[in-house]
Every structure is written in structure tokens, then in C-alpha cells.
C-alpha positions in Angstrom: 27.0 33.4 -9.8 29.1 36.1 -11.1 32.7 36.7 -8.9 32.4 40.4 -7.7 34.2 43.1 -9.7 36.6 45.0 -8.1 35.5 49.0 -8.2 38.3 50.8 -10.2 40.7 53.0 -8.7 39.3 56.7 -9.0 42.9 58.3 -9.1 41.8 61.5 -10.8 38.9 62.0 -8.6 41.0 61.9 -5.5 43.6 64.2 -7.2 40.9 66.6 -7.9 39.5 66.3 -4.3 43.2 67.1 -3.2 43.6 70.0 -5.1 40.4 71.6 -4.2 41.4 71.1 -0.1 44.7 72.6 -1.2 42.4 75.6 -2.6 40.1 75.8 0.3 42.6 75.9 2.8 44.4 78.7 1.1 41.6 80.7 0.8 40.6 80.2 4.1 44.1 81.2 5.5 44.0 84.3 3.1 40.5 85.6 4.6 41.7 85.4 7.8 45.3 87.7 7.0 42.3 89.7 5.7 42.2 88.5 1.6 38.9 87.1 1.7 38.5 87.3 -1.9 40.7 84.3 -3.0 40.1 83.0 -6.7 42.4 80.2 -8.3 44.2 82.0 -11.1 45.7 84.4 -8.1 48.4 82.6 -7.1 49.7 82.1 -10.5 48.9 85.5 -11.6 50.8 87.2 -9.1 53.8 84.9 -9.4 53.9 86.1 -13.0 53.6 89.8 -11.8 55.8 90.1 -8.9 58.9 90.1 -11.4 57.5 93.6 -12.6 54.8 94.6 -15.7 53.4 92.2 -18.0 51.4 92.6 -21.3 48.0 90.4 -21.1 49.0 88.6 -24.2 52.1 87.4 -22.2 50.0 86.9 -18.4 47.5 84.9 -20.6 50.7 82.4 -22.4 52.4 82.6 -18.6 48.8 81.1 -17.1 48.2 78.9 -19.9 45.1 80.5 -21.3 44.2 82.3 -24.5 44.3 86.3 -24.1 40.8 87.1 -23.7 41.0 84.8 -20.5 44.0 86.5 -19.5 42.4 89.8 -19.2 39.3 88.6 -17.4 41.7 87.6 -14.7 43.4 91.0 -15.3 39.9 92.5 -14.6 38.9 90.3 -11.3 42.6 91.8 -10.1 41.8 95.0 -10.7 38.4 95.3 -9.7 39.9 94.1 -6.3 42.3 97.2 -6.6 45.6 94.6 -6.4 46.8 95.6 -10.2 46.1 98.3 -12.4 46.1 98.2 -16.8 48.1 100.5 -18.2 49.3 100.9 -21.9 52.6 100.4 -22.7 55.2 104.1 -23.1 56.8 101.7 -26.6 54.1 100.5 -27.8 50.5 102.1 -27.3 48.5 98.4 -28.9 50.4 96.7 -25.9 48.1 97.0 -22.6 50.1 96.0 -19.3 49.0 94.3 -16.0 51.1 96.0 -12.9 51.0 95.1 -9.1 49.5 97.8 -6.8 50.7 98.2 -3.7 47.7 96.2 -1.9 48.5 93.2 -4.8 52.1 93.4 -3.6 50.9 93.0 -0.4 48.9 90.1 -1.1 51.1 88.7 -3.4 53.4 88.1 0.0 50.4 86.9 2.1 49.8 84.7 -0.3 53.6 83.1 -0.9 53.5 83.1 2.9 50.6 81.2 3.1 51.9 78.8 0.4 55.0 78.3 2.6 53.1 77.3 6.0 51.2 74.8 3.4 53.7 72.7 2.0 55.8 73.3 5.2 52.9 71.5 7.1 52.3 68.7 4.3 55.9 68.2 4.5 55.5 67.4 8.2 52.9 64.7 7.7 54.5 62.6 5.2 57.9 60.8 5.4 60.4 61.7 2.7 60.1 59.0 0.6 56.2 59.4 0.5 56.3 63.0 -0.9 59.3 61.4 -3.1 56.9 59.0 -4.5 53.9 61.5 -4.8 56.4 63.8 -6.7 56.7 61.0 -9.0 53.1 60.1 -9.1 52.5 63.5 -10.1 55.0 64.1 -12.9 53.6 60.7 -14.0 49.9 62.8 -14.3 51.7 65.4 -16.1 53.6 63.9 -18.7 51.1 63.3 -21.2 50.6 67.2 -21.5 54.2 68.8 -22.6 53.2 72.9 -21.8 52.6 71.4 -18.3 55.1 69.0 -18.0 57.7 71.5 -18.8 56.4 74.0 -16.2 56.6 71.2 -14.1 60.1 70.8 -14.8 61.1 74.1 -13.2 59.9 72.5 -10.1 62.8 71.1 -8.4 61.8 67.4 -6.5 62.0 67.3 -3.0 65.0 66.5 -1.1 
């Protein structure tokens, strides 16, 4: 008889099972401050353009994807009235992604909302847990070095 074979570990599975709860439960926190239109790339996306204008070219290298992706999450923002595209007064080629007043808006829902998250996390796990999950992540990271490095502006808890 053959001994049993223990079933591997399905790390990236769970990690993907954790991110998508992170997502959900934004999304659902968003709808009800009245954002019920949540999509993945906003949270990113606004970070970027809460510091004032950017060009696609430079969203789409902020985000990590190629220029064309950049303005189709340009578009979904728009089309939800939270930026407007507007060509640049320098240089006419240049097409620029600016916060409206509503993205402003949701732009602080949304950091709120972020807040109250890892606030809450926080509160379930003992320091050296989210310690050793901050490791565990950096771990998953450091095989890609654009990420990593993002990562790296990411102070560890304390």
C-alpha cells in the first residue's frame, strides 16, 4: 500500500482568496458611503491623481500597465464623472487625467475606507503576526523587482 501523500500547501491560492475579500469588502464599504461603482485599478489610480494632473503615459507606468491600459482605466474614471482628459497647455500630443470634484471626493472615501480596513486587521492579529505576514509578503514579492520596489515605499509595521 502506498503511504498517503500529503496535499501541498496552496499558498497563492489563499493569497489570492485574501486579496479578493480585501476587494469585496472595500467595495462593499464604498457602495454604502454611496460609491457603488468600485473597480480594482481605483484605488491606485486615484493615489496617483490626488498629487494633481497626470499624462496617461505616466498613470499607465504609475499602475504598472502599458498606455493603452492606462487610458481604459482613464475612460472607466471618466465615464463615472470622477476625472476628466484634457490636453496638456505645453505640449498639445500630451493628454492629461485630472480629479473632478466628485473623484476628489471619492478619492477620500476611499483612503478612509482603506484606513478603517487595515485599522480593523490590525486589531485581529498580534504584532508579531502582521510582522511575519509583512515578511511573508515581501517574500511573494521579491522575485518581481517593479513590485518589489513599490513595495519598498511601504514602511513595515511597527
Amino acid at each position: 500500500m502506498a503511504p498517503a501523500s500529503t496535499p501541498p500547501y496552496l499558498f497563492g491560492d489563499l493569497l489570492a482568496l485574501a486579496r479578493l475579500s480585501w476587494v469585496r469588502q472595500m467595495a462593499a464599504r464604498l457602495d454604502q458611503l454611496g460609491y457603488p461603482d468600485y473597480r480594482r485599478s481605483d484605488a491606485a489610480a486615484l493615489r496617483l491623481l490626488r498629487r494633481g494632473p497626470v499624462p496617461v503615459g505616466r498613470l499607465g507606468a504609475g499602475l504598472g500597465v502599458t498606455r493603452q491600459a492606462a487610458r481604459k482605466i482613464a475612460d472607466g474614471l471618466e465615464q463615472r464623472h470622477y476625472v476628466r482628459t484634457e490636453r496638456d497647455a505645453r505640449d498639445s500630443r500630451v493628454l492629461n487625467v485630472v480629479l473632478t470634484t466628485a473623484g476628489t471626493a471619492y478619492a477620500q472615501a476611499m483612503t478612509e475606507v482603506i484606513q478603517t480596513l487595515n485599522r480593523e486587521f490590525r486589531q485581529r492579529v498580534d504584532p508579531a503576526q502582521l510582522a511575519a505576514a509583512d515578511t511573508v509578503l515581501r517574500a511573494v514579492l521579491a522575485g518581481d523587482s517593479a513590485l518589489r520596489d513599490a513595495a519598498a515605499a511601504i514602511r513595515p509595521p511597527q
